[in-house]
N, C-alpha and C positions, 0 to 999 in steps of 0.2 A: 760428471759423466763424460766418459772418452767418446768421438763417434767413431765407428768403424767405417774404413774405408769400402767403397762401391765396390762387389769384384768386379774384376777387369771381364768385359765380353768377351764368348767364347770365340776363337776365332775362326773367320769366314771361309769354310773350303771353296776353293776355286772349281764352276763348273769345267767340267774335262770338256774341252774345244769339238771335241771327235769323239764317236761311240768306244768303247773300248775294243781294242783291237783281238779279243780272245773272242765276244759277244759278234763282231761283225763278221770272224771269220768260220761262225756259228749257223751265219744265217744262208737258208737258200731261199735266194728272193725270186721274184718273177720278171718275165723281158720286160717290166718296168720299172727293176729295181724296188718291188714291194713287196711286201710279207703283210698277209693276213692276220688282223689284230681281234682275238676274241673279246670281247667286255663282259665280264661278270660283276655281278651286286659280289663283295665280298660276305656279307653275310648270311646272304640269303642263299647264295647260287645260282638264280638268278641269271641267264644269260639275256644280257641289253643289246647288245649292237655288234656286228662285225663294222670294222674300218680298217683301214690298210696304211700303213705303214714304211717308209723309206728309213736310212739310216739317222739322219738327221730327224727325223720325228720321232722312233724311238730313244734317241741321246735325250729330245728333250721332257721326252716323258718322264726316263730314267730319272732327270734330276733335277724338274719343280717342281714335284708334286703333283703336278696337272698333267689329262692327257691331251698329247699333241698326235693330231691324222693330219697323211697328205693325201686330198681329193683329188681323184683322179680326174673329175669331170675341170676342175676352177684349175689345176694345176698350179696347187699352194698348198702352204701349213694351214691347219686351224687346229684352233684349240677348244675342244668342247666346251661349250657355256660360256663362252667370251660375249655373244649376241643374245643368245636365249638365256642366262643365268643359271641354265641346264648345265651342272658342271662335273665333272667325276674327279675326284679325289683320287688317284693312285696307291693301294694299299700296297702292292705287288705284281711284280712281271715276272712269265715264266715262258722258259723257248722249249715248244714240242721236243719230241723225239729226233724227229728229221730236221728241223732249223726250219722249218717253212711255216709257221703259224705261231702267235704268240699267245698267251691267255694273260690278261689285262685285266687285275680285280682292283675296281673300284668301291668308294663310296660316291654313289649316282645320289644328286640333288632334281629333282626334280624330275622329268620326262628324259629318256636317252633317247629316244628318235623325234627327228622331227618333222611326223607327223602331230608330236603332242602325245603317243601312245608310252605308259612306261618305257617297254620294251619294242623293237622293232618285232615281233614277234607277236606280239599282242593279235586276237583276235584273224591270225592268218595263216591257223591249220590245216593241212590238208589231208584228206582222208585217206587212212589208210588203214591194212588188215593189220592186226598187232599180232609180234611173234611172242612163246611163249617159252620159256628155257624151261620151266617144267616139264612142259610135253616131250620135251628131248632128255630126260635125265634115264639111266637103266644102266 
């Protein structure tokens, strides 16, 4: 019996240094260089967590897999689940209409806020009169 040769590994695309220059000149960000990042369970719908976003934390979203926010308060990267093992998966990114918000669908491991609650959402409705589009159809 002949052995056949290992194939050869696919090879390593090199992360891009910089966001891409079509994507950044896409975005309209805020006097501090952020854009509003929505977190969705991708399969649920699901909305977990707003976090915000600068250019270099969407490049590195874009390209490991993981999501990276910069805190406004710490004035740094983090990347969720690094401390808590709460980690979102990156399914897809998508840029609003106007470049000012992004929608961010993950797959969430665990708790997305850190209070510990699924969602930052959890348990913090607030009351209101519900509108009715039926009542307006004629």
């Amino acid at each position: 019996m002949s052995e056949q040769p290992a194939p050869a590994p696919a090879p390593v695309q090199p992360v891009p240094p910089v966001l891409p220059a079509d994507v950044a000149d896409a975005l309209k960000r805020d006097g501090a260089g952020l854009v509003a990042a929505i977190v969705q369970q991708f399969d649920t719908n699901e909305v977990l967590m707003l976090g915000w976003m600068d250019d270099e934390a969407l490049r590195r979203t874009m390209t490991s897999g993981r999501v990276t926010f910069y805190s406004r308060s710490r004035q740094e990267y983090w990347r969720k689940g690094d401390t808590s093992g709460h980690v979102q998966w990156v399914k897809s990114v998508a840029l609003d209409c106007d470049g000012d918000a992004l929608l961010v669908r993950v797959d969430q491991v665990g708790a997305a806020c850190h209070t510990g609650t699924r969602t930052c959402f959890d348990g913090r409705g607030l009351a209101v009169v519900p509108g009715d589009a039926g009542a307006h159809a004629g």
